[in-house]
C-alpha positions, 0 to 999 in steps of 0.5 A: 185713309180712313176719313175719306169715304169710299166715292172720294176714294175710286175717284183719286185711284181712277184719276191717278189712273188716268193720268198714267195712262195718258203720260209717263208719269208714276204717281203714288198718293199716300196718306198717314196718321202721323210721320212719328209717334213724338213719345218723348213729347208724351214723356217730358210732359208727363214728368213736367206735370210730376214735377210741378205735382211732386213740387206743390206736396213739397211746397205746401203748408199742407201736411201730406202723407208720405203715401199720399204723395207718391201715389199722387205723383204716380197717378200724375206722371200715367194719367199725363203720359197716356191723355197727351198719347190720346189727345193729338191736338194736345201733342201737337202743341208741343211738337215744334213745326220744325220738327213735324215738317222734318219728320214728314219731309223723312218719310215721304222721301223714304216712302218715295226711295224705297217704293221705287218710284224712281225707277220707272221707265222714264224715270219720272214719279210723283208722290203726295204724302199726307201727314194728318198729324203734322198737317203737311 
């Protein structure tokens, strides 16, 4: 919750408050980084990238030195690897939606089953989860 500063913040715990203090209702509001950390996402972009690198040296009409090309295809591989775990938006474009609403819809019913949230007096709860991530 860190992108919220801190009036929005006593104000959603004080009306969370008041809303159960006057009804049933148990509310939980919960708010993520992301669902999943998607590193095989990270992975087969990294070796995508090698591959199209470890192509081009094979390809080339250039002559290249042995040493040249693996350490090129290395840098490839780590460079690509670390910059899609850094970079979110570029992650996030190629994470199917499907896939992102999954995870999110996962979690908050875990978060949701193991708070017991469901085990109030009237058995009544609500949870709002939000994934920055998945953008759900």
């Amino acid at each position: 919750m860190k992108e919220f500063n801190d009036d929005f913040k006593s104000e959603l715990y004080q009306t969370i408050e008041d809303i159960e203090n006057s009804s049933l209702v148990e509310i939980v509001a919960i708010f993520r980084g992301s669902s999943g950390k998607y590193r095989d996402v990270s992975m087969w972009v990294a070796l995508s990238l090698m591959f199209a690198v470890s192509s081009f040296f094979m390809f080339s009409p250039i002559e290249f030195d042995v040493y040249m090309i693996w350490l090129f295809t290395f840098i490839t591989f780590f460079l690509a690897y670390f910059l899609t775990e850094i970079i979110k938006p570029f992650k996030r474009f190629f994470v199917s939606k499907k896939r992102m609403k999954r995870h999110a819809d996962l979690y908050a019913r875990a978060v949701f089953q193991k708070g017991g949230i469901r085990f109030t007096n009237e058995r009544i709860g609500v949870l709002f989860y939000l994934s920055e991530f998945e953008r759900r």
